[in-house]
N, C-alpha and C positions, 0 to 999 in steps of 0.2 A: 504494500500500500504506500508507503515511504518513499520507493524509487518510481514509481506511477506518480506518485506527487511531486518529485524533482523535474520527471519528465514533462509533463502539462504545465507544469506554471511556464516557465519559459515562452512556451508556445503561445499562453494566453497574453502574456506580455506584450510578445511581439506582432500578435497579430490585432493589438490593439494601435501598432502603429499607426501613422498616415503621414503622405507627403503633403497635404492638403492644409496643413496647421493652422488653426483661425490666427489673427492677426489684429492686435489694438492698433486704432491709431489715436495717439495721444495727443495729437492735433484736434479732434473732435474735442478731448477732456472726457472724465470718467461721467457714467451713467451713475452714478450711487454719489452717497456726502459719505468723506472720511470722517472719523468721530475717534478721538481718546479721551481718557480721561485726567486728570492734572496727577494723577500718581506720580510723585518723582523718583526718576531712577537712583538717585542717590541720597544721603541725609544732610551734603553742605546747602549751604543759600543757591552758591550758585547752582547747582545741579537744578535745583526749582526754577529759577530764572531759565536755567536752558529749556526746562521740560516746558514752561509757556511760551519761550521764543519757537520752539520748536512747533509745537500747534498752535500758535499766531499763523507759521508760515506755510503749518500743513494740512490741517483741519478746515473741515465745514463745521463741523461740530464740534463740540465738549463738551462733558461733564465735569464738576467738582466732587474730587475721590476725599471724602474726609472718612477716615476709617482707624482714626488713634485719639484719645482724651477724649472721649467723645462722655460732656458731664451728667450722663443719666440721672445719678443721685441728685444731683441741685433742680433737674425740672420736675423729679418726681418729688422732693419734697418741698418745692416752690422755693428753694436758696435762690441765693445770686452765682451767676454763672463765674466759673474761674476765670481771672485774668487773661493767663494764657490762654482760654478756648478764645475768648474775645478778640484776644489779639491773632488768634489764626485765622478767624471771618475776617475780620478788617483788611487784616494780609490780602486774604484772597478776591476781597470787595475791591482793593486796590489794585491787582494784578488781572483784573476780569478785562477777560479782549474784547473787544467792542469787533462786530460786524458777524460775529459767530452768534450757533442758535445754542 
């Protein structure tokens, strides 16, 4: 069964070939809106600076990834929200690209 399975794969591979290969042309521009999210690749400042420079220049879209310090306790017991969360909305109120959805 093993050597029957080395044998067909191959075959199905290649006979999924074609000389005919569709072809973008990137002159039109894509059919779809690119979209990331502000996750930054790294934890300096600038890595976040590049991760919005970066979907400034290459997104239609984005989302804002906030997925750490997130203050559960203070809204569920009606507190005042921590500093820091504060200052990481304002951050990101200040770094929102304008022309993106």
């Amino acid at each position: 069964m093993r050597t029957n399975l080395f044998a067909i794969l191959p075959l199905l591979l290649l006979s999924n070939c074609s000389e005919n290969e569709p072809t973008v042309d990137l002159e039109k521009g894509r059919k779809f809106d690119m979209g990331f999210t502000t996750w930054s690749f790294g934890p300096r400042s600038q890595d976040v600076t590049d991760t919005y420079s970066f979907i400034a220049a290459n997104a239609d879209i984005y989302a804002e990834h906030l997925d750490t310090a997130i203050p559960w306790n203070a809204w569920i017991n009606e507190q005042p929200l921590p500093v820091a969360f504060i200052n990481e909305i304002s951050g990101r109120v200040n770094r929102k690209i304008s022309g993106k959805q």
